[in-house]
C-alpha positions as CSV (number, residue, x, y, z in Angstrom):
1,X,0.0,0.0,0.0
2,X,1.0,3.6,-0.8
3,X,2.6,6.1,1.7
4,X,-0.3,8.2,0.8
5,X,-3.0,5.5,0.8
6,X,-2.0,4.8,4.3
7,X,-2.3,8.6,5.5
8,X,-5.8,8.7,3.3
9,X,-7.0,5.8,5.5
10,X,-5.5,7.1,8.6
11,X,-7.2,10.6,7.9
12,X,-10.4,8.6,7.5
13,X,-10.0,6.7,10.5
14,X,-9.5,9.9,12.4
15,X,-13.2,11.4,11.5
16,X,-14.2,7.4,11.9
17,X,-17.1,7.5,15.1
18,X,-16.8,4.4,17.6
19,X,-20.0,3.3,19.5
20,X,-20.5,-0.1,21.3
21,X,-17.2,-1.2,19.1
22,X,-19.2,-0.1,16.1
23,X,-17.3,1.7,13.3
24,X,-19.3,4.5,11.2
25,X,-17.5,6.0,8.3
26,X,-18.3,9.2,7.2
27,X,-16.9,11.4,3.9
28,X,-20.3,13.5,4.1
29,X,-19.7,16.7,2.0
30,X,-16.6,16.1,0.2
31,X,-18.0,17.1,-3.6
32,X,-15.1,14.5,-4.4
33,X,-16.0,12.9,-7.9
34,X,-15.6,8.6,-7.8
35,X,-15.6,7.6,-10.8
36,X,-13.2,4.7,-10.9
37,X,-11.8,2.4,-8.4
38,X,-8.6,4.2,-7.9
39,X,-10.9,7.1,-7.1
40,X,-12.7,4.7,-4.8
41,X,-9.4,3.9,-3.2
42,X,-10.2,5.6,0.4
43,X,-13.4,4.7,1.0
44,X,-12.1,1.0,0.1
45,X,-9.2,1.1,2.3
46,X,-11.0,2.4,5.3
47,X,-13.8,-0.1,5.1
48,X,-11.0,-2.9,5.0
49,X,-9.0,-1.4,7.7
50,X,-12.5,-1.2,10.1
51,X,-14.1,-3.7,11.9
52,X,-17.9,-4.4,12.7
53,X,-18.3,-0.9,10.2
54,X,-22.0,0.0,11.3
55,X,-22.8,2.3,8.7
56,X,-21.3,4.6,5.7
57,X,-21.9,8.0,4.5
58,X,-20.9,9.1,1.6
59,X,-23.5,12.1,0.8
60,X,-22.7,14.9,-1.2
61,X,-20.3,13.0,-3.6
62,X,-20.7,11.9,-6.9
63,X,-20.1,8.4,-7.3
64,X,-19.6,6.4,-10.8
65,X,-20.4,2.5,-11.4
66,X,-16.7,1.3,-11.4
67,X,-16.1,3.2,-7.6
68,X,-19.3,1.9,-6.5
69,X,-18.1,-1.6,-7.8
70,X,-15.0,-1.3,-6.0
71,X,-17.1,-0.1,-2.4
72,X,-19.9,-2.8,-2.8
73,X,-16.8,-5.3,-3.3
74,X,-15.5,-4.0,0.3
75,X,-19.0,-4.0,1.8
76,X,-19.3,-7.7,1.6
77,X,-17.2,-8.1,4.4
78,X,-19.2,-6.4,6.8
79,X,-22.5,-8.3,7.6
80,X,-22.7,-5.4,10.8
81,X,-23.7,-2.8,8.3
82,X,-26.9,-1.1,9.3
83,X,-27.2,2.3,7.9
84,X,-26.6,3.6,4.5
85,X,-26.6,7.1,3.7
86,X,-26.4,8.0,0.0
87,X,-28.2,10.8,-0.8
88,X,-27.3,13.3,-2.7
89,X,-24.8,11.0,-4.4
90,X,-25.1,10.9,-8.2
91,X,-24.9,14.5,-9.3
92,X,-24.2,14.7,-12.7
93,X,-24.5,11.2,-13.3
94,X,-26.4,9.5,-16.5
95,X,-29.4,8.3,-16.1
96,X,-27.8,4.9,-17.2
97,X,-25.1,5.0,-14.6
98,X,-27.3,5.0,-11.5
99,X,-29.2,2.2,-11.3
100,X,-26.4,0.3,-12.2
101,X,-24.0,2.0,-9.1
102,X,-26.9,1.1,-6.9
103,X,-26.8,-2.7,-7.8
104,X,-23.3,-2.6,-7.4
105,X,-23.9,-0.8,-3.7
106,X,-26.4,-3.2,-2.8
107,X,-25.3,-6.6,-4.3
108,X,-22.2,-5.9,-1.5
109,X,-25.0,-5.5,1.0
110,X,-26.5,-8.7,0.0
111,X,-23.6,-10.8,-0.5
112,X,-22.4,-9.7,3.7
113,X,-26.1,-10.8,4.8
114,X,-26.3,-7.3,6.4
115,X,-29.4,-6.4,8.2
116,X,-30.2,-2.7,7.1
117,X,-31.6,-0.2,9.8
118,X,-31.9,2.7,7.4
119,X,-31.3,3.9,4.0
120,X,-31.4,7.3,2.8
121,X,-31.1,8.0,-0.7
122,X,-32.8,11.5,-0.3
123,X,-32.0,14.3,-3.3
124,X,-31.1,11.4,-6.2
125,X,-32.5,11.8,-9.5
126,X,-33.8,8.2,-9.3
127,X,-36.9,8.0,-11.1
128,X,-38.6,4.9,-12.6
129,X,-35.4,3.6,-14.3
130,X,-33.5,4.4,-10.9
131,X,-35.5,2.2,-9.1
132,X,-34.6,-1.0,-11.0
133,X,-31.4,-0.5,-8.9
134,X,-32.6,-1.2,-5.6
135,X,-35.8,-3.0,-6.8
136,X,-34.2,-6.6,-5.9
137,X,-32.1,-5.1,-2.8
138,X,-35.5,-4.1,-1.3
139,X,-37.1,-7.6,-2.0
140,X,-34.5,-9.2,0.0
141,X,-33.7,-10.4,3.6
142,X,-31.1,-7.5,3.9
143,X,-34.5,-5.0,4.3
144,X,-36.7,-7.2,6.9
145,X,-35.1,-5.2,9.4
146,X,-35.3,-1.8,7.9
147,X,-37.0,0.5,10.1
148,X,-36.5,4.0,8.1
149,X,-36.5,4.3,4.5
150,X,-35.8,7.8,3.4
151,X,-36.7,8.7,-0.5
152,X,-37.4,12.1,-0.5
153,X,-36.8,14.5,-3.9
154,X,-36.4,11.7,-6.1
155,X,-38.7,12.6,-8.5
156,X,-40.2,8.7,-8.5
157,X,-43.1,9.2,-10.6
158,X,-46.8,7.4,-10.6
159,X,-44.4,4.3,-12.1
160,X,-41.5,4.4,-9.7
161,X,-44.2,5.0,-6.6
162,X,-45.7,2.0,-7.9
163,X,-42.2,-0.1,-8.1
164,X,-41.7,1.2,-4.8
165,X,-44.8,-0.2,-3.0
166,X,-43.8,-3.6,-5.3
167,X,-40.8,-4.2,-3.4
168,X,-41.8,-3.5,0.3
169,X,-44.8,-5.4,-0.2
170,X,-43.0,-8.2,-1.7
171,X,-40.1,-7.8,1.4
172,X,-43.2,-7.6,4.0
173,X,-44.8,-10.9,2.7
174,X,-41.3,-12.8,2.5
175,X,-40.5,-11.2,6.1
176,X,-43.5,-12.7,7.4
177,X,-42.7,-16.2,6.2
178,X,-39.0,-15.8,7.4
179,X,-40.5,-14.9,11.2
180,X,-39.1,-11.2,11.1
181,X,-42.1,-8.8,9.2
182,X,-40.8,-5.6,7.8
183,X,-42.1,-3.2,10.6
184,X,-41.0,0.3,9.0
185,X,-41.0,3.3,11.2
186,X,-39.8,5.7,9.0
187,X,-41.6,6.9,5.5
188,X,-40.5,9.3,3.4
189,X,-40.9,10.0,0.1
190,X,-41.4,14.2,-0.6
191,X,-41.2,16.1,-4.3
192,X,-41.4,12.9,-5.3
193,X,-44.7,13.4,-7.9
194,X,-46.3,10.3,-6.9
195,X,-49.3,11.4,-7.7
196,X,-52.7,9.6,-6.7
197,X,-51.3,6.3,-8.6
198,X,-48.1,6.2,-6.6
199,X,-50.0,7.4,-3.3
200,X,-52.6,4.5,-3.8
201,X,-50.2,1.8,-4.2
202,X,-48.1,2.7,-1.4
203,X,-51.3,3.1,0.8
204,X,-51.2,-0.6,0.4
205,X,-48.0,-1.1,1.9
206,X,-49.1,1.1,5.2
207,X,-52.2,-0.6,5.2
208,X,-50.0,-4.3,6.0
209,X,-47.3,-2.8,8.4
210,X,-49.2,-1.2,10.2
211,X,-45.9,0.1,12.0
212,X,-45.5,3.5,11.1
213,X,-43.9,6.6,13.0
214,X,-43.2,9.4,11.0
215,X,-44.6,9.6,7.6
216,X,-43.3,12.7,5.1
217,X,-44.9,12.9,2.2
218,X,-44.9,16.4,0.8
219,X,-45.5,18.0,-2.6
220,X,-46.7,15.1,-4.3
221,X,-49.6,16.0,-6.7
222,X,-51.8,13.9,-4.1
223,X,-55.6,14.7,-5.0
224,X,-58.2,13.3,-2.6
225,X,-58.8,10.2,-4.0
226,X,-54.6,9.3,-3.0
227,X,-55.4,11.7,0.2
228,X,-58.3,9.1,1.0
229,X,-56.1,6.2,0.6
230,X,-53.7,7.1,2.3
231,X,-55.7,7.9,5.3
232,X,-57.8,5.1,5.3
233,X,-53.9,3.0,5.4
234,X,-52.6,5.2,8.1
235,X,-55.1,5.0,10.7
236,X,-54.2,1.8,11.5
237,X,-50.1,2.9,12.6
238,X,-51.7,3.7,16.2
239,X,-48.0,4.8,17.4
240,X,-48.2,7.4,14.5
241,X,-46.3,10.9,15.7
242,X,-45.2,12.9,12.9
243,X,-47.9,13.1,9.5
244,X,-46.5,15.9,6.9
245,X,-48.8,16.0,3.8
246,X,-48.1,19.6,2.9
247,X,-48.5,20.8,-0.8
248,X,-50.8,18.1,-1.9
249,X,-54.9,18.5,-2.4
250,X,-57.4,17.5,-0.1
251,X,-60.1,19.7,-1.3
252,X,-63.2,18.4,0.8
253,X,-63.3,14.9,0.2
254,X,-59.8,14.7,1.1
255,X,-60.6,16.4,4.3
256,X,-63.4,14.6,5.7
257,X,-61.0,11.5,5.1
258,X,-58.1,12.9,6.6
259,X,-59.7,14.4,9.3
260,X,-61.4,10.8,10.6
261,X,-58.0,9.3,10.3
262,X,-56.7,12.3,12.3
263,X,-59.2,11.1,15.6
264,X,-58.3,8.1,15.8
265,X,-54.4,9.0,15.9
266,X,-54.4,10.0,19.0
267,X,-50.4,10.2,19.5
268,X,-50.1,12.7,16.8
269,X,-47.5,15.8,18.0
270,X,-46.6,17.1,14.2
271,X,-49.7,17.5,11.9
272,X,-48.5,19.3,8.4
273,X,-51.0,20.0,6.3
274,X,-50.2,23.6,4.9
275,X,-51.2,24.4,1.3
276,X,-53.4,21.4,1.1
277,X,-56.6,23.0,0.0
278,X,-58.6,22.3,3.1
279,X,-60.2,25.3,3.2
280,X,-63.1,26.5,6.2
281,X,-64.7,23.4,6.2
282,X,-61.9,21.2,5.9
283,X,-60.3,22.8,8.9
284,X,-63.5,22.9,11.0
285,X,-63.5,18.8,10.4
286,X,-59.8,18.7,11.6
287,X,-60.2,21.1,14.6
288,X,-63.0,18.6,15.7
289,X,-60.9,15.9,14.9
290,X,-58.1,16.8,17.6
291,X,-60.5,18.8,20.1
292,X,-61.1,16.2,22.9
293,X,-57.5,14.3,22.5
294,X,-54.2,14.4,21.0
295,X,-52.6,15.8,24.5
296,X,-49.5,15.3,23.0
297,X,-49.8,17.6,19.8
298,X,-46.9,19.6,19.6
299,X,-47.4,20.9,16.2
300,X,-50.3,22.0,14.0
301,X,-49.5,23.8,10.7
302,X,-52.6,24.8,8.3
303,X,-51.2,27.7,6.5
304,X,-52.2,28.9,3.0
305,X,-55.4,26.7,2.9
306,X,-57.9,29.6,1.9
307,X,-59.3,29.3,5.5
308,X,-61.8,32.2,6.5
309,X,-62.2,33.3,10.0
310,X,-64.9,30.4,11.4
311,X,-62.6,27.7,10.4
312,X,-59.8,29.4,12.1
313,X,-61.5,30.0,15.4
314,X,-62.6,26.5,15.2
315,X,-59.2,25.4,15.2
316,X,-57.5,27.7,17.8
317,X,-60.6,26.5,20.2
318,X,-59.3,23.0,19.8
319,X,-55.8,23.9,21.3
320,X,-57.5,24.9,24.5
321,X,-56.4,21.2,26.2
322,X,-52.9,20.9,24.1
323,X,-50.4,21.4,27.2
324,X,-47.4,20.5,25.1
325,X,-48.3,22.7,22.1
326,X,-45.2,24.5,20.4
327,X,-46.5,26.2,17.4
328,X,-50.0,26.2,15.5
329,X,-49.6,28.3,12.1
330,X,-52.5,29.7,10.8
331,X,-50.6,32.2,8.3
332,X,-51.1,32.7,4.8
333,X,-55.1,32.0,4.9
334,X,-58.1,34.2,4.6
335,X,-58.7,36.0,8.0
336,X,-58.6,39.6,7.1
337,X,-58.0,42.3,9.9
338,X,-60.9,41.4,11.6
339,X,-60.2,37.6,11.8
340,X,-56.7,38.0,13.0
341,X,-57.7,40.1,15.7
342,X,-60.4,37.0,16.4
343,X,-57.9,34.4,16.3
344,X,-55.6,36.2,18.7
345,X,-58.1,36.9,21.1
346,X,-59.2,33.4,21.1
347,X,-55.4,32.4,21.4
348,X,-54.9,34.5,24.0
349,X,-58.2,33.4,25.8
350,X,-57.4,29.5,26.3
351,X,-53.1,30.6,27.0
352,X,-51.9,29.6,23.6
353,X,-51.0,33.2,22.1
354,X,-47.3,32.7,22.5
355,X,-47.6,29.2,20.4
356,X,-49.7,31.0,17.5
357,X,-47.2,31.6,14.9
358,X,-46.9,35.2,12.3
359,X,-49.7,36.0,10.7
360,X,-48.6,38.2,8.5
361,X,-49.4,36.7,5.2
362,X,-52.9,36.5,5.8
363,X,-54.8,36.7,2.3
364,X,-57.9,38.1,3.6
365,X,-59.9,41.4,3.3
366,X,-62.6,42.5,5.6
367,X,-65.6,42.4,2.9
368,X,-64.6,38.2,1.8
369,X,-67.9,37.5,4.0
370,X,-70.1,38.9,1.8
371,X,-68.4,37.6,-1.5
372,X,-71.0,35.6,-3.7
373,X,-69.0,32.5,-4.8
374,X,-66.9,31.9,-1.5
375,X,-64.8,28.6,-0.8
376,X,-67.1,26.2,0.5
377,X,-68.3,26.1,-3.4
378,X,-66.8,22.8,-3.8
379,X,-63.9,22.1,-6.2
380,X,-64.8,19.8,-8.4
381,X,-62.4,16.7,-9.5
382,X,-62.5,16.4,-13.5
383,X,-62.9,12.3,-12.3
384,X,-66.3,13.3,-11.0
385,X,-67.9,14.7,-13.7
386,X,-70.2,12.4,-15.8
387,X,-71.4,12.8,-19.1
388,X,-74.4,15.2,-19.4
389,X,-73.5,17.6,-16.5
390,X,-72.1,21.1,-16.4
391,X,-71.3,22.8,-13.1
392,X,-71.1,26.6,-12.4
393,X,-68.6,28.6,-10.2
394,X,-71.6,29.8,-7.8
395,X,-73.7,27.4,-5.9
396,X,-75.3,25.6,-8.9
397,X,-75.5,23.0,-11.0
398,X,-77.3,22.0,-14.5
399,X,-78.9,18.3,-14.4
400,X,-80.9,18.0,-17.7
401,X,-83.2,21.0,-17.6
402,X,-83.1,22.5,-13.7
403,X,-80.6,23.9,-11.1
404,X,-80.4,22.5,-7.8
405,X,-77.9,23.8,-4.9
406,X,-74.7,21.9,-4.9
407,X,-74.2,19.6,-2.3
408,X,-71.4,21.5,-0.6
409,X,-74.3,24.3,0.3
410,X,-75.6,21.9,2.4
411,X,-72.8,22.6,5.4
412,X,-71.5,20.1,7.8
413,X,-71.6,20.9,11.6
414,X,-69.3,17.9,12.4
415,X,-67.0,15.5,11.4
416,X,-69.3,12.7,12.3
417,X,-72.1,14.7,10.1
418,X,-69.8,14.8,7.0
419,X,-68.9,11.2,7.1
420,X,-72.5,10.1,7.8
421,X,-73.0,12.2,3.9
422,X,-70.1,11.5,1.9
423,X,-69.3,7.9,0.7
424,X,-65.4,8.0,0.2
């Protein structure tokens, strides 16, 4: 070995963390470029020259299929390996080149028998095609034990959502039949543009494990109909404590789903569901949804969801009995001056007005009360229009030869009343 290889690995070793005789390597934020194995040379050397190497961290690099040849070559002596963070990790890479430097990553992983804790392959242009590169890692024994899978800005797709929810469903049925079922804690998968597709089939996946923590799913393209099914999934991860859905669309259908979902979660401290369309109603349905529990919320963010002042009271009245409450955001709706001041006082009323964050984007005018076409005119879903039927912007709607109030006018006092009417 080289007089310099040696002081590369010593280097290494040096920023090398040692828990329970547990060795995690680290070259986090290097913006070095691998692309062959001499390139690969100190991250080889100091995962030969470690023992019982726990995890590896190479974010921020860009790595190339021959390195990662050479690296999944030296991870097949370490069936310790738990934790693999690579995000951020093929910058400037062909779309060619990175599902097959993920095979070569994992293949190393699968050849040691490691039992994987975490993965993180955040901010990599994966895609569809990028998923055939961990499809068959995913499948395999090395993920029975995987407790937090972290996805997020890949841009996956509909397809690649779908691939997704393939292979853990595929590893949860194989775990059950080996004695260890995939219990994962950890979901996320944001900017990914799973749509309703992607959102559906991996509602499936929740929906067996039944095991979930923390699920981050934001900016998606989510309409209600994936909104729905995801809910409908996650209400059975009792021990669920973190839920961001932010920048997706519930529009009412997607509320009244959420929102049931919601009270039954009752160890909920982060809800995030700002920019989600939920509108007055919506956010009367959730503020009932969290009145009488939830002790434990922490967090409640609802900002930029066109909600007018009733919706908004309805919510800060439901933090009366939320000792551990941190921050409630309200911003970025439709209060007007009047509604702020409203809100506020309420805040202040029940001891919350130190947890009620800026509002200083509010939206709203004083006169938005006496509009004619207002929010609750529901948004209609181009899924739900059928042949023969036109639908106007104020209240009405044409069937054959008369107009009859849309259903929305007809306005829901509770989120037992909206279920009891809507069909999901």
């Amino acid at each position: 070995m080289a007089t310099g290889d040696v002081d590369g690995v010593a280097e290494e070793l040096e920023k090398t963390s040692v828990f329970e005789n547990e060795a995690n390597l680290t070259f986090a934020g290097r913006g070095l470029k691998i692309d062959s194995r001499e390139d690969a040379a100190d991250v080889v050397n100091a995962l030969k020259s470690s023992r019982n190497v726990n995890s590896l961290d190479l974010k921020g690099n860009t790595l190339g299929v021959d390195a990662a040849m050479a690296i999944g070559d030296a991870l097949k002596d370490h069936s310790t390996f738990k934790r693999a963070m690579w995000s951020d990790l093929f910058t400037g890479r062909l779309k060619t080149e990175i599902p097959l430097a993920l095979k070569c990553l994992c293949n190393g992983l699968m050849d040691a028998g490691s039992s994987l804790v975490e993965l993180d392959l955040s901010d990599n242009a994966l895609g569809p095609n990028g998923m055939n590169g961990i499809r068959d890692f995913l499948r395999s024994s090395c993920c029975y034990t995987l407790q937090e899978l972290r996805l997020n800005n890949n841009g996956l797709g509909p397809d690649g959502g779908k691939m997704l929810a393939d292979g853990l469903l595929s590893c949860h049925e194989s775990s059950i039949a080996a004695g260890r079922p995939l219990a994962l804690r950890v979901f996320v998968s944001g900017r990914g543009r799973l749509e309703d597709e992607g959102a559906i089939a991996l509602s499936k996946v929740f929906r067996k494990m039944q095991s979930l923590e923390e699920v981050v799913m934001p900016q998606n393209g989510i309409n209600h109909r994936g909104v729905a099914a995801l809910a409908e999934a996650l209400v059975l991860s009792r021990n669920l404590r973190h839920l961001n859905l932010s920048d997706n669309t519930f529009t009412e259908k997607g509320s009244i789903a959420m929102a049931k979902a919601v009270s039954s979660l009752k160890k909920l401290e982060v809800i995030n569901f700002e920019d989600c369309l939920v509108r007055t109603e919506g956010a009367k349905l959730l503020a009932d949804s969290v009145k009488g529990n939830h002790r434990k919320l922490k967090v409640l963010k609802l900002g930029g969801n066109e909600i007018r002042t009733p919706g908004a009271l309805a919510v800060a009245e439901a933090m009366a009995n939320k000792e551990e409450l941190e921050v409630i955001d309200l911003n970025a709706n439709q209060l007007g001056d009047g509604g702020i001041d409203m809100v506020r006082s309420m805040m202040e009323g029940i001891g919350r007005l130190d947890q009620l964050a800026s509002l200083s984007e509010d939206e709203g005018t004083e006169d938005e009360d006496d509009e004619e076409c207002d929010e609750n005119d529901s948004e209609v879903e181009p899924e739900d229009i059928e042949d023969g039927e036109e639908f106007s912007n104020c209240g009405l709607e044409i069937k054959g030869l008369g107009l009859t109030p849309r259903p929305s006018e007809v306005k829901q006092s509770s989120l037992e009343d909206a279920m009891s009417t809507m069909k999901l």
